[in-house]
Residue, then its C-alpha position, 0 to 999 in steps of 0.5 A: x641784501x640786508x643778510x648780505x650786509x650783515x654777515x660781509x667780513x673778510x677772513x684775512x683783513x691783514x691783507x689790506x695793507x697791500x694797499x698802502x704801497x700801492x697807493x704811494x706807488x700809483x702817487x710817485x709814478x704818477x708825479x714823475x709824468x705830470x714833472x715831465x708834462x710841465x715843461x709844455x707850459x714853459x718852454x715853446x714846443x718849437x724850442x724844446x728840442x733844442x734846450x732839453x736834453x730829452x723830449x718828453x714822449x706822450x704815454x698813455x697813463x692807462x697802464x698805471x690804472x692797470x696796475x692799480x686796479x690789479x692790484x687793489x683786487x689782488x689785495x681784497x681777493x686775499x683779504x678772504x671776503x665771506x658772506x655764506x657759512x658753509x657746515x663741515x664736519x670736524x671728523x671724517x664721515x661716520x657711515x655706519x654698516x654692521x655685518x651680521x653674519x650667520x654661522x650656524x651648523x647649516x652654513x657647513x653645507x655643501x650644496x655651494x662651493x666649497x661651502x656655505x660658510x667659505x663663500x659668506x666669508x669671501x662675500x664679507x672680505x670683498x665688501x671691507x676691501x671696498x669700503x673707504x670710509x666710514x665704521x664698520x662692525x661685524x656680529x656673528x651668530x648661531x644659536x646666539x650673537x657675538x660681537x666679533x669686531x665693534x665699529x671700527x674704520x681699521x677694515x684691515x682688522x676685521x678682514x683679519x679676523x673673518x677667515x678664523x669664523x667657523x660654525x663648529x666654534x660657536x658656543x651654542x648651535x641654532x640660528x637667532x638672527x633677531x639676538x644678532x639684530x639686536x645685538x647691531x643696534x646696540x653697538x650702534x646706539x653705544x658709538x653715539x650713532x643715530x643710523x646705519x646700515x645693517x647686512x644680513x648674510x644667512x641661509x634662510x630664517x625660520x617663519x617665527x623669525x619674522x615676528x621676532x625680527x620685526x619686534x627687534x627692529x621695531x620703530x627703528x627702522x634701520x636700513x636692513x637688507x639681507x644678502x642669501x646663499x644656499x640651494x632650494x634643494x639643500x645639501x648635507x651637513x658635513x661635521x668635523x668629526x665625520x659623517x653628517x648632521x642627523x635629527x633626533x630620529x636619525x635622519x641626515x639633516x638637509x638644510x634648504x634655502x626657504x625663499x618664501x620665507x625671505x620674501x614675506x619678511x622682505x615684503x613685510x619690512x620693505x626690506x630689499x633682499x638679494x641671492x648672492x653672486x659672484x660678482x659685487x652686484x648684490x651687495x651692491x645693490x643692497x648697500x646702494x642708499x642714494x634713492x632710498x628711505x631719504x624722507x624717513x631718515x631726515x623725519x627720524x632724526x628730528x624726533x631723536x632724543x636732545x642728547x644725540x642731536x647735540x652730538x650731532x650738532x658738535x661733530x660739525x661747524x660751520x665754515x666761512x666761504x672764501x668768495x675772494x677767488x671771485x675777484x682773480x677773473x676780474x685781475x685775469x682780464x686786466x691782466x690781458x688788456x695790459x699784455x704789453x713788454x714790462x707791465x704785465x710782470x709788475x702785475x706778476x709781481x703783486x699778485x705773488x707777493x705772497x709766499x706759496x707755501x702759505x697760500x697752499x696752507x690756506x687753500x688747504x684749510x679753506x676746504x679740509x680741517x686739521x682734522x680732515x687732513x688728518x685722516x688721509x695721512x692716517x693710514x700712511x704717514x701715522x706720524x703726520x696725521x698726529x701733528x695735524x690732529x685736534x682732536x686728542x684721541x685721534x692723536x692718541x691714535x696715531x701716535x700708537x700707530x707711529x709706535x710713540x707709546x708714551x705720548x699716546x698714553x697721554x694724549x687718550x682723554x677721558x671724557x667726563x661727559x661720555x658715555x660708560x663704555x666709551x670711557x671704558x674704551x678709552x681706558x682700554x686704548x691708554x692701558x694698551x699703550x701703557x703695555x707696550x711702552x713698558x709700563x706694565x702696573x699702570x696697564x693693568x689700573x688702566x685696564x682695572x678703570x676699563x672693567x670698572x666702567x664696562x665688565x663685560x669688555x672681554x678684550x680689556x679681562x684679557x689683556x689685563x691677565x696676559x700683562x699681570x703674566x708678564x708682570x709676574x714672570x718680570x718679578x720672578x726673573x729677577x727674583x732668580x737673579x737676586x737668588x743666584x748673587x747669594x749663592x754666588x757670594x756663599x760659594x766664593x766665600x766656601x771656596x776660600x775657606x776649603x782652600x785654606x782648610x787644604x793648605x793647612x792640612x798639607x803644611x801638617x801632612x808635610x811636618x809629619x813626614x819629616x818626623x816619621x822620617x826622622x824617627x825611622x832613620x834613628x830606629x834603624x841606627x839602633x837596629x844595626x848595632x843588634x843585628x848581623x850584617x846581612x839584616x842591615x843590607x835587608x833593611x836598607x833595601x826595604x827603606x829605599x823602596x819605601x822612600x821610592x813608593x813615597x816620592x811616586x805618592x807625593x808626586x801624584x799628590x800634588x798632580x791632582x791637587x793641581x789639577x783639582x785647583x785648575x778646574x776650581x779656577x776655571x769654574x770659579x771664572x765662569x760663575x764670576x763672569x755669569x754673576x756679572x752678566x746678570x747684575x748688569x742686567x738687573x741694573x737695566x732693569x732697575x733703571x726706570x719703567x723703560x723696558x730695555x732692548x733686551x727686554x723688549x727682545x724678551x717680550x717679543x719672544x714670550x708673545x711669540x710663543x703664544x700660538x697663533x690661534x686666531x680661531x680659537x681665541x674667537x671660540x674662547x671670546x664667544x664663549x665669555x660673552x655666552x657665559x654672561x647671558x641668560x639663556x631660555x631657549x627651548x624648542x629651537x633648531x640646532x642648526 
């Protein structure tokens, strides 16, 4: 009782000033009654008809007891009385499942149909297709471990991804399903995460892999269980190339399914395990947590290290429990004891005094956060949850998603007191928003911080290259234009100098003529005193044809200088038009950091070209993460 007395409060105190005009309202009602009720004292009841206009009527006064009482529990109902805490997460839940999936040469068998590796692919896009909430990862692993996806609540993505996955794509055959254990639990411990499940999706392990397995795990104790496909018979392994898979002696290799083997390390572990169905029982049954490892899993967070426990503990705050709603039973009643004609609407009116909208508001609020909110509008309406969202990353988040680049780049915080490779992370989150909204060289120092903090980050080496291509094309294409504005101006400028080089040489081609001309005709004056007349006709008859064949000369002459100077004209205007195209677009560009409409359009075109590869970027991604480990495997299986 004394806890109770202690932590009593109300949420909404403000509400309580609805008492006031109650109280003045219950005092005038109640003073028009007794002004009526004087007149019993004065005049004789047997006069009163016959001096007083009107009689006055006997009323019972409990409806206004009514009215006050509703409305007195009305107010303190919405005044929000608290006495409990409740806690509630400030994000959504983080069930955390990696799958670990084998994709080592055996999976190429085909004793299932069509093959091994088709039907886990299927399982996997099935169990995402479920899930809801919480993160989920997936880890591929052969002769080595991959990450294909980290923890991510985007299943969409990770379904994307699983039909590109192939055994003929890792880099280095065998089957290690303890590097691919190992490799879970480190994606896990990365996200701050104290626990989560892990699935194992495999056609058998080796007897060694117990031990190795068992050593991975050790006291972790994370909830393994591990979902097997495949026949005790086997089948042959059929390869790419043709033919099939044969040992060093020769022999066709036939990959069996090993039971015993599964079942001692399920005994040994008290792990569950389960033959793979067509149906979702299976991995159903393995994921079904509700009975198990209960007790172990509250023992193991106690003993976890200060620091995750104090991630834990931030990620929740307690909530006070609105009780008010309590009192509206009591209001409820009075409501039907008063259900006379005119008294129970003055109850309607008190208790929708307040507006709907904001008694929505606070219903929601009473039991989802901003954040929680959030959430569900993710997905749909990125837009919204981005206005909801508290939490800056979040927002980052979906204002990416609304394609709002810029404020995305803004919103994604680094925490100082995260670890490395979630600053790593969300260098690379702000560097891929920075990319898309134009702002190319910020990307890249972006991405530059990202490799700093975590080099092994192959997406963030990769997008890095792939804008500084960009970059690198931008510049060269307006190197080019720059290059063509000279060329342009040198050629105008040697056109007009030709130009007037020819006019200069026409005009002297021209006063030549006439000179020539002129001295021809005295010559021949001459000639005619000399000789006799039938020389003269002669010579006469040679000037003329030779005047004809300068006339005919002339005129051809000029038709091709004219035609010349047309096709000059002509293409004279469709540089200039060119020229002017492309400074117009040198301006856009050089505008600001904005990517134009037309650069965009040219973006898109350039990635469009990329092919679409999803299987062998994977290759590509595998092998930069194989590159980076050391590698002592001797006496292994290559299948």
């Amino acid at each position: 009782m004394e806890l109770f007395f202690s932590q009593f409060h109300l949420l909404r105190p403000v509400w309580l000033l609805a008492l006031i005009p109650a109280l003045v309202l219950f005092i005038l009602l109640l003073k028009r009654r007794l002004a009526s009720a004087r007149w019993n004292g004065i005049i004789d009841e047997s006069l009163m008809p016959h001096v007083l206009d009107q009689m006055p009527t006997e009323q019972s006064r409990w409806p206004l007891w009514f009215i006050l009482f509703a409305w007195v529990f009305t107010s303190i109902a919405l005044s929000g009385p608290a006495w409990e805490q409740l806690p509630q997460p400030v994000q959504k839940k983080e069930d955390a499942l990696v799958i670990v999936l084998d994709m080592s040469l055996s999976m190429a068998a085909q004793d299932v149909s069509p093959d091994r590796a088709t039907r886990a692919r299927q399982k996997v896009i099935d169990i995402l297709k479920q899930r809801k909430e919480g993160l989920t990862a997936l880890v591929a692993y052969a002769g080595d471990a991959y990450t294909v996806t980290p923890l991510t609540d985007d299943a969409d993505t990770i379904i994307n991804l699983v039909p590109a996955l192939s055994p003929f794509i890792m880099p280095a055959m065998g089957s290690r399903p303890d590097k691919a254990l190992a490799l879970a639990d480190k994606l896990i411990l990365d996200a701050g995460l104290i626990k989560a499940k892990f699935l194992l999706i495999t056609d058998g392990i080796q007897p060694k892999d117990i031990a190795r397995i068992e050593k991975t795990l050790g006291r972790k104790k994370q909830q393994l269980s591990i979902l097997t496909l495949g026949t005790e018979e086997g089948a042959p392994i059929a390869m790419q190339e043709g033919g099939f898979k044969r040992d060093s002696k020769g022999n066709i290799v036939l990959p069996k399914l090993e039971l015993e083997t599964i079942k001692q390390l399920a005994t040994e572990l008290n792990i569950r395990w389960h033959q793979m169905s067509f149906d979702d029982t299976d991995w159903q049954y393995l994921l079904d947590t509700d009975n198990r490892l209960q007790d172990s899993a509250a023992q193991e967070n106690s003993i976890r290290n200060h620091s995750l426990d104090k991630n834990v503990i931030e990620r929740q705050f307690d909530l006070w429990a609105d009780q008010g709603y309590w009192l509206i039973f009591i209001v409820i009643i009075i409501a039907a004891f008063s259900f006379r004609r005119g008294w129970l609407l003055s109850i309607v009116f008190v208790i929708t005094l307040q507006p709907e909208t904001s008694y929505a508001s606070v219903w929601d609020d009473a039991w989802q956060t901003k954040d929680q909110q959030a959430q569900k509008s993710f997905e749909q309406d990125p837009a919204k949850a981005a206005e909801l969202f508290k939490d800056p990353n979040w927002k980052a988040s979906s204002l990416y998603r609304a394609e709002k680049y810029e404020e995305a780049a803004e919103n994604f915080s680094i925490d100082t007191h995260a670890s490395s490779k979630q600053q790593a992370e969300s260098h690379f989150n702000r560097g891929n928003a920075l990319a898309h909204a134009g702002k190319l060289d910020q990307a890249i120092k972006a991405y530059e911080e990202s490799l700093k903090l975590n080099n092994e980050l192959a997406d963030a080496e990769f997008n890095k290259a792939l804008v500084e291509e960009l970059l690198k094309e931008q510049e060269q294409k307006e190197s080019e234009n720059d290059q063509d504005s000279d060329e342009q101006q040198d050629s105008d400028e040697k056109q007009d100098f030709d130009e007037k080089q020819d006019s200069d040489e026409n005009k002297s081609n021209d006063e030549n003529s006439d000179q020539q001309k002129s001295d021809s005709q005295d010559s021949e004056q001459d000639d005619d005193s000399e000789q006799d007349k039938s020389e003269k006709q002669e010579s006469d008859q040679k000037d003329s044809d030779e005047k004809e064949n300068d006339k005919k000369d002339a005129e051809e002459t000029d038709s091709d200088k004219k035609e010349a100077q047309s096709e000059q004209d002509k293409k004279s205007e469709e540089e200039r038009k060119e020229q002017a195209e492309q400074e117009r677009k040198a301006e856009q560009a050089q505008e600001g950091d904005e990517m134009s409409r037309e650069e965009k359009q040219a973006l898109e075109q350039w990635l469009n070209r990329i092919p679409d590869d999803p299987g062998g970027l994977l290759k590509r991604k595998f092998l930069y993460q194989y590159k980076q480990r050391d590698h002592q495997d001797e006496g292994e299986v290559s299948w």
